[in-house]
N, CA, C and O atoms as CSV, one atom per row, in Angstrom:
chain,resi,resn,atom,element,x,y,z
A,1,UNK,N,N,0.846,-1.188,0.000
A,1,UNK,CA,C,0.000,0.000,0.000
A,1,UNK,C,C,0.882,1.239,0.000
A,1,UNK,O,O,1.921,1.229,0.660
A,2,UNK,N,N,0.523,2.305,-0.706
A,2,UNK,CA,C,1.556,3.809,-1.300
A,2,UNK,C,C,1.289,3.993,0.403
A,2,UNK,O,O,2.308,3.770,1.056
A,3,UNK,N,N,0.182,4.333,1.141
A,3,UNK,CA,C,0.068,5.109,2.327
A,3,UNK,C,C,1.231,4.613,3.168
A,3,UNK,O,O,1.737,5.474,3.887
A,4,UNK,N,N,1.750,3.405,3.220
A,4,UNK,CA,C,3.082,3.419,4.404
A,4,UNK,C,C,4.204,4.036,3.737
A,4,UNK,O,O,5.358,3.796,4.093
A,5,UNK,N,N,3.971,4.693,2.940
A,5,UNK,CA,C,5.121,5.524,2.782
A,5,UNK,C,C,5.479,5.975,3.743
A,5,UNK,O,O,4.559,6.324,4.483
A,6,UNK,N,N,7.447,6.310,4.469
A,6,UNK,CA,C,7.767,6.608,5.459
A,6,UNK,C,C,8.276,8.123,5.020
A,6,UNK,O,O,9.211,8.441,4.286
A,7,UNK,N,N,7.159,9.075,5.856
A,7,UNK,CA,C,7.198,10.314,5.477
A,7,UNK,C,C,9.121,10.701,6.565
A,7,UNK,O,O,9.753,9.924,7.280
A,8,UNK,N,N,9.444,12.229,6.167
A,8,UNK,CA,C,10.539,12.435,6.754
A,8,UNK,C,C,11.859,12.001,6.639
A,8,UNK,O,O,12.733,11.978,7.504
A,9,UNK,N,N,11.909,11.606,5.285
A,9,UNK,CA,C,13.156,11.367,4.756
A,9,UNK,C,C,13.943,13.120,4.445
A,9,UNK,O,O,13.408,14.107,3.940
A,10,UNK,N,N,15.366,12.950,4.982
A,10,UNK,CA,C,15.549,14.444,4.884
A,10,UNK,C,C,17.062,14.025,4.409
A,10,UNK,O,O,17.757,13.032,4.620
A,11,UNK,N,N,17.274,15.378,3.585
A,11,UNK,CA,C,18.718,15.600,3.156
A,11,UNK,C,C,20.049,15.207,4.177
A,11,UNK,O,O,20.886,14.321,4.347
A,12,UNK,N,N,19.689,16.296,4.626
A,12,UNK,CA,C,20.588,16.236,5.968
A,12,UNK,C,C,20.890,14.958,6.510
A,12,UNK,O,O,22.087,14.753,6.709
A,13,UNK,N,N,20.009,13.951,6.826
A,13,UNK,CA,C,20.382,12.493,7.275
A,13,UNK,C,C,21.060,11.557,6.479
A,13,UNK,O,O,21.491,10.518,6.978
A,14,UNK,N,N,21.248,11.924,4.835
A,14,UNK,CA,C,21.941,11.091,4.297
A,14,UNK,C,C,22.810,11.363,3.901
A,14,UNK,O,O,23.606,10.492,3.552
A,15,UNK,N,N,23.224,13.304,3.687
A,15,UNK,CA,C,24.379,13.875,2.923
A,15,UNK,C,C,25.040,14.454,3.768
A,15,UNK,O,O,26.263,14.379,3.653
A,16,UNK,N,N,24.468,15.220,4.896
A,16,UNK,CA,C,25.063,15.935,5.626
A,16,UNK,C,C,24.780,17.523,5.375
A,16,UNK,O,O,25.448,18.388,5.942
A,17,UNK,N,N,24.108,17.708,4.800
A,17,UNK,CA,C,24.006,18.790,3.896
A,17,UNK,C,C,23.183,19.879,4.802
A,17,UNK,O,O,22.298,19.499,5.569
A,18,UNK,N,N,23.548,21.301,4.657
A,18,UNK,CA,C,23.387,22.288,5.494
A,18,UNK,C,C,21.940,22.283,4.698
A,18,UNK,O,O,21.846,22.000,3.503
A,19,UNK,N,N,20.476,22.752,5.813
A,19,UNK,CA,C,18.849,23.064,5.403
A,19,UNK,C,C,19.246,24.141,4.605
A,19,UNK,O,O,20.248,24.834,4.781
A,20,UNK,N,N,18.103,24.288,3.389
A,20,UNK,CA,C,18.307,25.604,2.627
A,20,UNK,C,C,17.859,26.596,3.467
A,20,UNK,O,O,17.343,26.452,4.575
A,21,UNK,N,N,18.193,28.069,2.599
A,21,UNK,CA,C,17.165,28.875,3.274
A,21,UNK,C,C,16.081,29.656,2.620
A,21,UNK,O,O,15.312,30.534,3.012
A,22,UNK,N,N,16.301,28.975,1.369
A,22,UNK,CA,C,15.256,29.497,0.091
A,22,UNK,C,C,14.902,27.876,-0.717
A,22,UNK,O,O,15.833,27.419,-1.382
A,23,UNK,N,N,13.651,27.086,-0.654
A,23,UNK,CA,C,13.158,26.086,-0.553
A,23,UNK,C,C,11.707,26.441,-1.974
A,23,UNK,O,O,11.265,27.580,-2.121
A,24,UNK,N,N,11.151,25.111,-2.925
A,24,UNK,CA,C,10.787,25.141,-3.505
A,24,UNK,C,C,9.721,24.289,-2.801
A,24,UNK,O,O,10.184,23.307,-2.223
A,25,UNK,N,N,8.319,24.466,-2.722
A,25,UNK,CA,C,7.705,23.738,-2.236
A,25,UNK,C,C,6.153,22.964,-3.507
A,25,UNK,O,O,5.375,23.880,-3.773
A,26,UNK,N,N,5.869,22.055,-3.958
A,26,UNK,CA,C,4.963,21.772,-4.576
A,26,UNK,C,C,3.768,20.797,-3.828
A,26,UNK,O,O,3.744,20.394,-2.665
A,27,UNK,N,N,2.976,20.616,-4.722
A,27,UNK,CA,C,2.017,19.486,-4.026
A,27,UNK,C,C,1.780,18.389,-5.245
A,27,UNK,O,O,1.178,18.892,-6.193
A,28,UNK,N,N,2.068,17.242,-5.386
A,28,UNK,CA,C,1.686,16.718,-6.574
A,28,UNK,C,C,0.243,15.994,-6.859
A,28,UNK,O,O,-0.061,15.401,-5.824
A,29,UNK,N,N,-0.413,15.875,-7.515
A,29,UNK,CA,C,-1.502,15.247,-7.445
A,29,UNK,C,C,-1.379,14.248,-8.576
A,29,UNK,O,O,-0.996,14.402,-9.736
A,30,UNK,N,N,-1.917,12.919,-7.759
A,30,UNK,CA,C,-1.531,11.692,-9.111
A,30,UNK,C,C,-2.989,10.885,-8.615
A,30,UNK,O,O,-3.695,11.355,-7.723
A,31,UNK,N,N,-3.312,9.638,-9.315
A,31,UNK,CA,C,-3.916,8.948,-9.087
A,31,UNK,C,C,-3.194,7.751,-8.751
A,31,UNK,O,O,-2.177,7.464,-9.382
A,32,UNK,N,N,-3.623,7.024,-7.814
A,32,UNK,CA,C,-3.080,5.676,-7.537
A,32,UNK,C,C,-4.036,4.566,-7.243
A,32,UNK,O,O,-4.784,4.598,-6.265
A,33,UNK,N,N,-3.998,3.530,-8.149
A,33,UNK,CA,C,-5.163,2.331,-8.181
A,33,UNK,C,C,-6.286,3.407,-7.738
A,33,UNK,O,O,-6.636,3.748,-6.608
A,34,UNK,N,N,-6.808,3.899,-9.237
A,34,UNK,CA,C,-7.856,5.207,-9.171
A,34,UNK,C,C,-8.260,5.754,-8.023
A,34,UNK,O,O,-9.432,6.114,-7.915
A,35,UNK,N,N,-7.296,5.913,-6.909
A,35,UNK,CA,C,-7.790,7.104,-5.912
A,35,UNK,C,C,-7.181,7.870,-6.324
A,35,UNK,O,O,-6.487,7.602,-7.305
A,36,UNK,N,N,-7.167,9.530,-5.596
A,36,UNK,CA,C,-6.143,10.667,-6.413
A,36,UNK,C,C,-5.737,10.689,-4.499
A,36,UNK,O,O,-6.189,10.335,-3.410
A,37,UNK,N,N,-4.634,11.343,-5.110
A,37,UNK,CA,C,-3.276,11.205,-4.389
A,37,UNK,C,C,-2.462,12.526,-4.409
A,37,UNK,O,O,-2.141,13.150,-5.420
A,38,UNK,N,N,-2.157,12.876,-3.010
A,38,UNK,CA,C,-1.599,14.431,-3.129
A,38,UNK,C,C,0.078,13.850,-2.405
A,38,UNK,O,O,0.243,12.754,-1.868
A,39,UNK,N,N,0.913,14.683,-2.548
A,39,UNK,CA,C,1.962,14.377,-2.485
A,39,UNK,C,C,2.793,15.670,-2.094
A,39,UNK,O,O,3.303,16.305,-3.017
A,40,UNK,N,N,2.944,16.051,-0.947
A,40,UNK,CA,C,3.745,17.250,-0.462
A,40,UNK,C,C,5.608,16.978,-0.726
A,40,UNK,O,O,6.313,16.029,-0.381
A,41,UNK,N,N,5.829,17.802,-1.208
A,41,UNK,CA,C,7.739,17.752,-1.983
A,41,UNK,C,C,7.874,19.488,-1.338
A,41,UNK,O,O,7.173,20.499,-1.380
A,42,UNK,N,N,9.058,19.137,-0.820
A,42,UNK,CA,C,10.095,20.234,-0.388
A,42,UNK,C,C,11.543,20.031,-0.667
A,42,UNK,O,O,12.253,19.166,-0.155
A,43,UNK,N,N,11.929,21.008,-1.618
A,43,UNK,CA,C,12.958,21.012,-2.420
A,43,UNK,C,C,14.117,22.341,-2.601
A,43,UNK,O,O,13.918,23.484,-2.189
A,44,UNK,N,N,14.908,22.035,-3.063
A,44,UNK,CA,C,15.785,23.133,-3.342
A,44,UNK,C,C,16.837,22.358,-4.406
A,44,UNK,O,O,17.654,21.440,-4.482
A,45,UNK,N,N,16.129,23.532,-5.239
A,45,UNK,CA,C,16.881,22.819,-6.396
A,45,UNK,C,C,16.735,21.104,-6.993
A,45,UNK,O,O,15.644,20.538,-7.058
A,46,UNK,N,N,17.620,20.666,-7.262
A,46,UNK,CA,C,17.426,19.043,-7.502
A,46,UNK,C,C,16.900,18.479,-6.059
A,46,UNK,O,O,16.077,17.574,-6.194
A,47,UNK,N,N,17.193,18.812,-4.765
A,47,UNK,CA,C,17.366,17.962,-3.941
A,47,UNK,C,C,16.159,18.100,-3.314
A,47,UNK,O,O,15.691,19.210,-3.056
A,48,UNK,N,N,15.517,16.890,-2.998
A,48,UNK,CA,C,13.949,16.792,-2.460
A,48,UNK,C,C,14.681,16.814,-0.888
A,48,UNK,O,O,15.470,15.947,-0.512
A,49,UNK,N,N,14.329,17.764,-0.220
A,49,UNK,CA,C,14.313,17.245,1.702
A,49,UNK,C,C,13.517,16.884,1.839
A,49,UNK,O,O,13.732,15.869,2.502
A,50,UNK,N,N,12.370,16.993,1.641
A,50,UNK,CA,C,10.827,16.363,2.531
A,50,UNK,C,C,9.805,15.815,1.697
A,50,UNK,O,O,9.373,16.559,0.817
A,51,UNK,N,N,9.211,14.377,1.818
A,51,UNK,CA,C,8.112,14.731,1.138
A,51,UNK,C,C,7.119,14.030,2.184
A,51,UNK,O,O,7.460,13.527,3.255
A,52,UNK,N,N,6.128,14.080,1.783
A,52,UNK,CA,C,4.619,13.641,3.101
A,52,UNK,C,C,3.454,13.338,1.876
A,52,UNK,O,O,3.109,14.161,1.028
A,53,UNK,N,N,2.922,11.884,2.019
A,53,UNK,CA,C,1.458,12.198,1.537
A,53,UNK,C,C,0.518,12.985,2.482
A,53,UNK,O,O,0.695,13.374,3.637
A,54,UNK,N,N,-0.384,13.084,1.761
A,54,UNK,CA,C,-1.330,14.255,2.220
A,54,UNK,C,C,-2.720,13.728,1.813
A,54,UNK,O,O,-2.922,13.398,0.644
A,55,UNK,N,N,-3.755,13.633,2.820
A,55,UNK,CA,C,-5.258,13.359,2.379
A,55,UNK,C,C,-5.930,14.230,2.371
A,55,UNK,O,O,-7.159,14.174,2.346
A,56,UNK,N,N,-5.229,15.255,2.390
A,56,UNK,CA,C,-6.373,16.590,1.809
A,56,UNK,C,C,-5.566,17.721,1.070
A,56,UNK,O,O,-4.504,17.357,0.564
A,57,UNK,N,N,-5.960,19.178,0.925
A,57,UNK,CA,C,-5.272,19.949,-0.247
A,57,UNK,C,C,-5.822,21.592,0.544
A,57,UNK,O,O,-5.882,22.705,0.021
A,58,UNK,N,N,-6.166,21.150,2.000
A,58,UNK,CA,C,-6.477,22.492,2.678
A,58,UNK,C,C,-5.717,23.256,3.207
A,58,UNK,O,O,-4.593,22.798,3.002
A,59,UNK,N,N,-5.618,24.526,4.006
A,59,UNK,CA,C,-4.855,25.218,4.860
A,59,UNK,C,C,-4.931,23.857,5.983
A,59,UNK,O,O,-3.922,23.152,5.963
A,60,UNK,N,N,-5.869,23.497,6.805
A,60,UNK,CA,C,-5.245,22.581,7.628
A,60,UNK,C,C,-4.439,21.980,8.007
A,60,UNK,O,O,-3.811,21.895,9.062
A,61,UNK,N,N,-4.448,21.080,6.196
A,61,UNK,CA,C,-3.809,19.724,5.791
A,61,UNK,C,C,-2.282,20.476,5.788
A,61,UNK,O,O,-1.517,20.053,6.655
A,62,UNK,N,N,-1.773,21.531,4.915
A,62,UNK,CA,C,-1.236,22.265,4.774
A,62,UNK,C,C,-0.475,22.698,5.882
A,62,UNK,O,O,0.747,22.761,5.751
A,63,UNK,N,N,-1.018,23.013,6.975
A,63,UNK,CA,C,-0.573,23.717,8.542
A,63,UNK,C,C,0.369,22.469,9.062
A,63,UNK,O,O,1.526,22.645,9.444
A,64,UNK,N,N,-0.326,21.098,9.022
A,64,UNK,CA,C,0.064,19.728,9.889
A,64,UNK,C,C,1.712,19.646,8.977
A,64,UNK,O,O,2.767,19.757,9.602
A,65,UNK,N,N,1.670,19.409,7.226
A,65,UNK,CA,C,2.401,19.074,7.052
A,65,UNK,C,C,3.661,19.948,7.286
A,65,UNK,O,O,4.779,19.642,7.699
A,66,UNK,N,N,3.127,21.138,6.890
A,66,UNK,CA,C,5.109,21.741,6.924
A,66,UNK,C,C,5.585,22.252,8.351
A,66,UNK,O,O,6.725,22.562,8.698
A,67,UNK,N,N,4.345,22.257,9.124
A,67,UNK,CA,C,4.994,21.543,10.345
A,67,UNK,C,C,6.128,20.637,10.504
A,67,UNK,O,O,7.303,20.863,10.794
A,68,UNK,N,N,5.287,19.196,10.162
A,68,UNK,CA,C,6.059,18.338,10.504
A,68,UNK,C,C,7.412,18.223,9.670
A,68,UNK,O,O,8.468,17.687,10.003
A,69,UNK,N,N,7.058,18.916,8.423
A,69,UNK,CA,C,8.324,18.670,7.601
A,69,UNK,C,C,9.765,19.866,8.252
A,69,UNK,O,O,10.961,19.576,8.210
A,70,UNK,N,N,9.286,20.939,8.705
A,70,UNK,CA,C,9.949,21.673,9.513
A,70,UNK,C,C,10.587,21.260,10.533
A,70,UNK,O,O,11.677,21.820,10.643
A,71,UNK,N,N,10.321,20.381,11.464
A,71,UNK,CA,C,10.234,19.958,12.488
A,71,UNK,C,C,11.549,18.694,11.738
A,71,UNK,O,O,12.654,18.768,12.274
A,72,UNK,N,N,11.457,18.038,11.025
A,72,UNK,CA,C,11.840,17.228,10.634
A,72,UNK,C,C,13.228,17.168,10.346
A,72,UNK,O,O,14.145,16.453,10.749
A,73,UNK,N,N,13.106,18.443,9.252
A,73,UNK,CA,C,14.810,18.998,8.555
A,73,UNK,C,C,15.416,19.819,10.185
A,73,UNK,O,O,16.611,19.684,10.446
A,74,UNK,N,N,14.733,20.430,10.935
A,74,UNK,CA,C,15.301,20.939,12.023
A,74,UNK,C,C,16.235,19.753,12.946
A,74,UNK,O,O,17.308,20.021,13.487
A,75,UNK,N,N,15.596,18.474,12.981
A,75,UNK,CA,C,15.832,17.754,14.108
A,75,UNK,C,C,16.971,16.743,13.471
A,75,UNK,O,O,17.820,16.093,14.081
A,76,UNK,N,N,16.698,16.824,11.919
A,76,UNK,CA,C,17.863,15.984,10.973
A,76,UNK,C,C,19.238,17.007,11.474
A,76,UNK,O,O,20.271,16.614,12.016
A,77,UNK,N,N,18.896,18.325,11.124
A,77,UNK,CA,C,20.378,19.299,11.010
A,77,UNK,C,C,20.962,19.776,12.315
A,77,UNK,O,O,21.889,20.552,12.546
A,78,UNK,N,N,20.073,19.023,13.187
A,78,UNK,CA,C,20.349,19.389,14.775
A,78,UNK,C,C,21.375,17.995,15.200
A,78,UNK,O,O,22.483,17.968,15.736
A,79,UNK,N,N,20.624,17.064,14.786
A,79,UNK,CA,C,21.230,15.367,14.894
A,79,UNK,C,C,22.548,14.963,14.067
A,79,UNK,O,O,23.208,13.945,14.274
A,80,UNK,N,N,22.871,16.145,12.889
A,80,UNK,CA,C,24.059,16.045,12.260
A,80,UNK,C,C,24.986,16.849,13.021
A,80,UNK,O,O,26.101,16.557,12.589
A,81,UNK,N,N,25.115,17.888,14.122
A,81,UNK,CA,C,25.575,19.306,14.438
A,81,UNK,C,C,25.627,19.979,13.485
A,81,UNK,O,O,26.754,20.380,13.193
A,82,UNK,N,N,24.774,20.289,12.827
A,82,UNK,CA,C,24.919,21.285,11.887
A,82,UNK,C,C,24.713,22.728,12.874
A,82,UNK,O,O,25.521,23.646,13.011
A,83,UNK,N,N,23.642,22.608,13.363
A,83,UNK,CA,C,23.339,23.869,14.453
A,83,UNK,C,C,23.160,23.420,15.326
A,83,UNK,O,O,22.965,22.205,15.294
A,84,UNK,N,N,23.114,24.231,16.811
A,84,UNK,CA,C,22.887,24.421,17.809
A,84,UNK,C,C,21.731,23.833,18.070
A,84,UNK,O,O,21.098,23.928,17.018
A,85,UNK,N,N,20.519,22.801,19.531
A,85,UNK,CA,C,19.540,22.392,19.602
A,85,UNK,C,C,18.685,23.916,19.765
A,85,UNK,O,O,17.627,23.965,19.137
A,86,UNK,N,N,19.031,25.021,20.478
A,86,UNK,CA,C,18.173,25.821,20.372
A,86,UNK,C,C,18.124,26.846,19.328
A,86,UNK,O,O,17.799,27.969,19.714
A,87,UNK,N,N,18.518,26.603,17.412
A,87,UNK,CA,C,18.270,27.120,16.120
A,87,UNK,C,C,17.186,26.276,15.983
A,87,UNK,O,O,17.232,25.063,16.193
A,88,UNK,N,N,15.957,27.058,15.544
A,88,UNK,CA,C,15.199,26.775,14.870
A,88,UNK,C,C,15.347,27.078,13.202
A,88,UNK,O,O,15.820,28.113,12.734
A,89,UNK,N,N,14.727,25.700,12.267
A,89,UNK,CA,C,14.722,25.656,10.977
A,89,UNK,C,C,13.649,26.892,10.671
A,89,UNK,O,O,12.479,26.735,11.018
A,90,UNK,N,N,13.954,27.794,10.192
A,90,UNK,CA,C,12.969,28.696,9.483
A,90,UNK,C,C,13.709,29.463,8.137
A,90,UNK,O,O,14.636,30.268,8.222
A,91,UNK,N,N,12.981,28.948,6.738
A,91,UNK,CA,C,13.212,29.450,5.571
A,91,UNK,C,C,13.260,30.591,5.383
A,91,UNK,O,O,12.284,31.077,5.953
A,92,UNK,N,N,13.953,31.508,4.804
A,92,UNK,CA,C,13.837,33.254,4.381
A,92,UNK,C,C,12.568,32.772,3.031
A,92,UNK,O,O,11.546,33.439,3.192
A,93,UNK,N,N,12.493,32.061,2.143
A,93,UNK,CA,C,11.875,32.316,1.670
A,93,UNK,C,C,11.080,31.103,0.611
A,93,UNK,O,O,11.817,30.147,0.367
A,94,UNK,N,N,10.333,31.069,0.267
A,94,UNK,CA,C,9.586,29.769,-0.658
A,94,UNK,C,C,8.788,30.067,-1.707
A,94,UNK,O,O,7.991,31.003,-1.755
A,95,UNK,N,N,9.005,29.272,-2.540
A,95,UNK,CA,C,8.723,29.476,-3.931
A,95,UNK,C,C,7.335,28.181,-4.173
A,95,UNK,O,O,7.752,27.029,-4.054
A,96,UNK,N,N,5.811,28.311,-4.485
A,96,UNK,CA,C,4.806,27.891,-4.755
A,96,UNK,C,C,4.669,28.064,-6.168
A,96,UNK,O,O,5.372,28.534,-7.062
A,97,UNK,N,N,3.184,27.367,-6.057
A,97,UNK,CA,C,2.526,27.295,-7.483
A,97,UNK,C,C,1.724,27.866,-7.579
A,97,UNK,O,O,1.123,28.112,-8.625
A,98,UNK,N,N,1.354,28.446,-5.924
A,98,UNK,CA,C,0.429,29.889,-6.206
A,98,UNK,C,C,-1.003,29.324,-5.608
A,98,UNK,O,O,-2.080,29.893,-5.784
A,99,UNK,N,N,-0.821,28.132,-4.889
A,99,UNK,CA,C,-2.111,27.238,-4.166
A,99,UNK,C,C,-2.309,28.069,-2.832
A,99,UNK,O,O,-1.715,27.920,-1.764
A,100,UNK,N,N,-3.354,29.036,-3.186
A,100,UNK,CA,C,-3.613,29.424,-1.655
A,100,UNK,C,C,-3.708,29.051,-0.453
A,100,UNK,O,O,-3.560,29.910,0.416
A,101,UNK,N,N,-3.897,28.085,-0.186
A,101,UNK,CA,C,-4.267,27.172,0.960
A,101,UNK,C,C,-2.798,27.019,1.728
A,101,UNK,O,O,-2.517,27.186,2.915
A,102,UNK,N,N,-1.644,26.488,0.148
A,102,UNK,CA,C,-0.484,26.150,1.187
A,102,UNK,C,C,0.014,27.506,1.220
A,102,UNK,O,O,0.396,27.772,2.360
A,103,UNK,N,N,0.245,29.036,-0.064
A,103,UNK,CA,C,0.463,30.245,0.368
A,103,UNK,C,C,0.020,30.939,1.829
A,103,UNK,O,O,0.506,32.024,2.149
A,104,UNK,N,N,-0.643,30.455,2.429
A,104,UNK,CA,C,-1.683,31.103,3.732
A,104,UNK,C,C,-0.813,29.977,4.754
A,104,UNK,O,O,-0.438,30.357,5.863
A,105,UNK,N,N,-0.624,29.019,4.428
A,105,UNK,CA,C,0.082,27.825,5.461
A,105,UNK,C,C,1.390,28.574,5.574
A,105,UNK,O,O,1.792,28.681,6.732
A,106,UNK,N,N,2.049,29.047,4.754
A,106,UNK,CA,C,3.365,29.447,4.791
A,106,UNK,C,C,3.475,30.706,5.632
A,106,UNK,O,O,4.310,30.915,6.512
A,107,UNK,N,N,2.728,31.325,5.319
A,107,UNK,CA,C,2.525,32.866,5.905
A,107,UNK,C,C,2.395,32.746,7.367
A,107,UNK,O,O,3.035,33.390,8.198
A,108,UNK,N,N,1.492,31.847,7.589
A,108,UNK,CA,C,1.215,31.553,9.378
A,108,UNK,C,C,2.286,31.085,10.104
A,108,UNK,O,O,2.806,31.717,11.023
A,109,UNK,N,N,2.677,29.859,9.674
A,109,UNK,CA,C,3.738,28.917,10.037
A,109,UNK,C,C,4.927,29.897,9.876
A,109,UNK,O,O,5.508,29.860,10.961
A,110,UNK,N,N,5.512,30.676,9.128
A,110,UNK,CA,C,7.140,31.520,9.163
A,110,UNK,C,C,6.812,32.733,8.418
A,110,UNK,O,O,6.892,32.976,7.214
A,111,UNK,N,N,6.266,33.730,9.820
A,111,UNK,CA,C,6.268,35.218,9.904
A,111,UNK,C,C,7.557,35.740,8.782
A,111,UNK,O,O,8.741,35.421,8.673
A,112,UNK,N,N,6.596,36.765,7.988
A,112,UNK,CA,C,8.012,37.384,7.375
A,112,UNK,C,C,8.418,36.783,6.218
A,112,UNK,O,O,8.894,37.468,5.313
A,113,UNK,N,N,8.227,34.925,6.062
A,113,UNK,CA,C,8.526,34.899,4.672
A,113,UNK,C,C,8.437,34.914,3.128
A,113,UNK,O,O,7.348,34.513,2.715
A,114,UNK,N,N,9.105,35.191,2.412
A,114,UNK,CA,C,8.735,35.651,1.424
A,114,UNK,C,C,7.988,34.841,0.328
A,114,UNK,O,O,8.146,33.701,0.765
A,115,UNK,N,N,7.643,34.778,-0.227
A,115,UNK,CA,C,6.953,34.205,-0.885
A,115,UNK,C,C,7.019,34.686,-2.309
A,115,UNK,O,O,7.164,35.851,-2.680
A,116,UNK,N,N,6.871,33.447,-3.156
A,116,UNK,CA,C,7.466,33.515,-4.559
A,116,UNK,C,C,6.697,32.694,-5.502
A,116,UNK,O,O,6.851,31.511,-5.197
A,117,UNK,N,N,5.814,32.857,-6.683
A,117,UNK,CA,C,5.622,32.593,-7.592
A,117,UNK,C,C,6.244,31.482,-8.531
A,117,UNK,O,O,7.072,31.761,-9.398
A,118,UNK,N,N,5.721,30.037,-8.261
A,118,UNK,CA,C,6.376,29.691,-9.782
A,118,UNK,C,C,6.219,30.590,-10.853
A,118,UNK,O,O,5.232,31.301,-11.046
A,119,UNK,N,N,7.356,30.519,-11.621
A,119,UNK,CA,C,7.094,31.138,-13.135
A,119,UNK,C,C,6.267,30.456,-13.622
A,119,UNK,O,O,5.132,30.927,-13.690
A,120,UNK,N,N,6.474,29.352,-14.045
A,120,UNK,CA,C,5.824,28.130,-14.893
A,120,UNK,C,C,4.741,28.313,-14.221
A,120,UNK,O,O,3.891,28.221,-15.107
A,121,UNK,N,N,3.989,28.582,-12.901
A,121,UNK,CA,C,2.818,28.023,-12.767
A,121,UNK,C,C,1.996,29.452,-13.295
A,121,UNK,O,O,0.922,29.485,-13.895
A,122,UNK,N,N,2.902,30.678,-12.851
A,122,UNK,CA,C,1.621,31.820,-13.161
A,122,UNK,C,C,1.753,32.157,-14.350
A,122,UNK,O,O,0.806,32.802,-14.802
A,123,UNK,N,N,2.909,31.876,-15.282
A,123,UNK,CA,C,2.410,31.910,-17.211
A,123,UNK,C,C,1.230,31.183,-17.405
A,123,UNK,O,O,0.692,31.446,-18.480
A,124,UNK,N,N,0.582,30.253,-16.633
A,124,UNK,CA,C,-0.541,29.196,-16.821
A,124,UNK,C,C,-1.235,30.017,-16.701
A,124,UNK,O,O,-1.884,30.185,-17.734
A,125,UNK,N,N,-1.556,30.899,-15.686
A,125,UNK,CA,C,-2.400,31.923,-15.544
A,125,UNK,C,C,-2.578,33.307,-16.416
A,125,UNK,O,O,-3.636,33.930,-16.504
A,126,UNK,N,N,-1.643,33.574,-16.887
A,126,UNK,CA,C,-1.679,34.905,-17.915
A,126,UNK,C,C,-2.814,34.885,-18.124
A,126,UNK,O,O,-3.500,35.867,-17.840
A,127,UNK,N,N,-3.588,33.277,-18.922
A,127,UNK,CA,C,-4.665,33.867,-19.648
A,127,UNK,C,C,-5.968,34.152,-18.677
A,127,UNK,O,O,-7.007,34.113,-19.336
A,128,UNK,N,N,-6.165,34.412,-17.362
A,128,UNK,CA,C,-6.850,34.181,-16.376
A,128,UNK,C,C,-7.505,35.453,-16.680
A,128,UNK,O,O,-6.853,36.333,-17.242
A,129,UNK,N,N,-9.192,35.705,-16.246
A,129,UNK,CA,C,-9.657,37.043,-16.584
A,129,UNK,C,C,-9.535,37.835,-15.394
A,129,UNK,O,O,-8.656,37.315,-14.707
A,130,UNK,N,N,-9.956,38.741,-14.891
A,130,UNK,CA,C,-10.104,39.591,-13.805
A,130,UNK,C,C,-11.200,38.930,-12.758
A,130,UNK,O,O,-11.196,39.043,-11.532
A,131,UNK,N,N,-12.080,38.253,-13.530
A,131,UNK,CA,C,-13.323,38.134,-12.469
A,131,UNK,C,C,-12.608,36.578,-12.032
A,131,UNK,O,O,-12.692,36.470,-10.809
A,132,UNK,N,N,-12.009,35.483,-12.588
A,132,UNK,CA,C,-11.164,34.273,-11.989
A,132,UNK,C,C,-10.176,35.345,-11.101
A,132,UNK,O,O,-10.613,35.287,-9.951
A,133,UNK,N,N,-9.430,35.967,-11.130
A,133,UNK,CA,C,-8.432,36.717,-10.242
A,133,UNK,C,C,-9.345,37.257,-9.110
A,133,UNK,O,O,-8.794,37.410,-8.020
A,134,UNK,N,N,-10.417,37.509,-9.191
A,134,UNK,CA,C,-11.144,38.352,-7.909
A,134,UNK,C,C,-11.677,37.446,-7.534
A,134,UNK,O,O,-12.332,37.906,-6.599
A,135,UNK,N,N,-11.956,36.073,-7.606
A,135,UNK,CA,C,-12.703,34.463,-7.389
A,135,UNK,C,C,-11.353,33.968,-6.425
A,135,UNK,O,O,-11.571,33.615,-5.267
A,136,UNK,N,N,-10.740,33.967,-6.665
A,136,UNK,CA,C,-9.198,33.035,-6.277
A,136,UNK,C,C,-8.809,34.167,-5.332
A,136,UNK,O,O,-8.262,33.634,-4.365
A,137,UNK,N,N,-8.846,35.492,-5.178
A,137,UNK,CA,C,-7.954,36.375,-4.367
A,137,UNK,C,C,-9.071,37.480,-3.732
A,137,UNK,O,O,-8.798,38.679,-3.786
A,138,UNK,N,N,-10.528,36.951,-3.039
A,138,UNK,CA,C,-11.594,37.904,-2.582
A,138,UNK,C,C,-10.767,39.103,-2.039
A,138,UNK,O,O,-11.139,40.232,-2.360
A,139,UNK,N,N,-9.857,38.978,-1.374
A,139,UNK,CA,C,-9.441,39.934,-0.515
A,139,UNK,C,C,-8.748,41.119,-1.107
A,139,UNK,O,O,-8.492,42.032,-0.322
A,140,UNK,N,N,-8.292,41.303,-2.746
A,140,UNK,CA,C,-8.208,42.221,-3.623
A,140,UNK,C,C,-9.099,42.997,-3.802
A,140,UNK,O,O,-8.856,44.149,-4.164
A,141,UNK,N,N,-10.265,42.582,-3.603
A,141,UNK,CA,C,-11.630,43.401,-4.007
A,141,UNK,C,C,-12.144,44.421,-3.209
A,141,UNK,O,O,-13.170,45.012,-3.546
């Protein structure tokens, strides 16, 4: 069964490798033996640190995981000495696909960071009208 996937596989535990501080975050959605299937990836660059399935696609679902995935790369780069036990893992900044749910997860979870646009995902959007932009972003209006 895909669900025992063992979430919390991290860079740091196998390379040694210092946490980024500018991180690519996606959600994948696949089907598996026709259920659909979400798939949380935290990345930088080539290198995946985190990934987590996910049974939902909300701010909630969203809140639990990069929690734990935070929590995760912190306690990997703490367990290597990379830092000190009292550094906390917190990104300067993350790059989405523009999914509000996890944009609003990010914002709560690490005050201050920045937040970044796939390219690729918002050329998808160019052709988007004003009234889809005021649907997706009420709080412009």
């Amino acid at each position: 069964m895909a669900r025992q996937f063992n979430p919390g596989v991290t860079v740091a535990h196998a390379t040694g490798a210092y946490p980024p501080a500018h991180i690519l975050t996606d959600e994948k959605f696949a089907t598996l033996n026709g259920e659909q299937i979400y798939l949380f990836l935290l990345s930088q660059e080539e290198l995946i640190w985190y990934t987590e399935w996910m049974a939902h696609t909300d701010e909630a679902a969203f809140n639990a995981v990069i929690v734990h995935a935070l929590g995760t790369i912190e306690a990997a780069a703490q367990s290597e000495v990379l830092w000190a036990p009292d550094v906390f893992y917190t990104p300067e900044s993350v790059t989405t696909d523009g999914w509000r749910p996890v944009q609003i997860a990010w914002q709560t979870l690490v005050p201050g960071i920045d937040l970044i646009e796939c390219n690729l995902h918002g050329r998808k959007r160019v052709t988007a009208t004003l009234k889809d932009f005021a649907q997706a972003h009420p709080e412009t209006s």
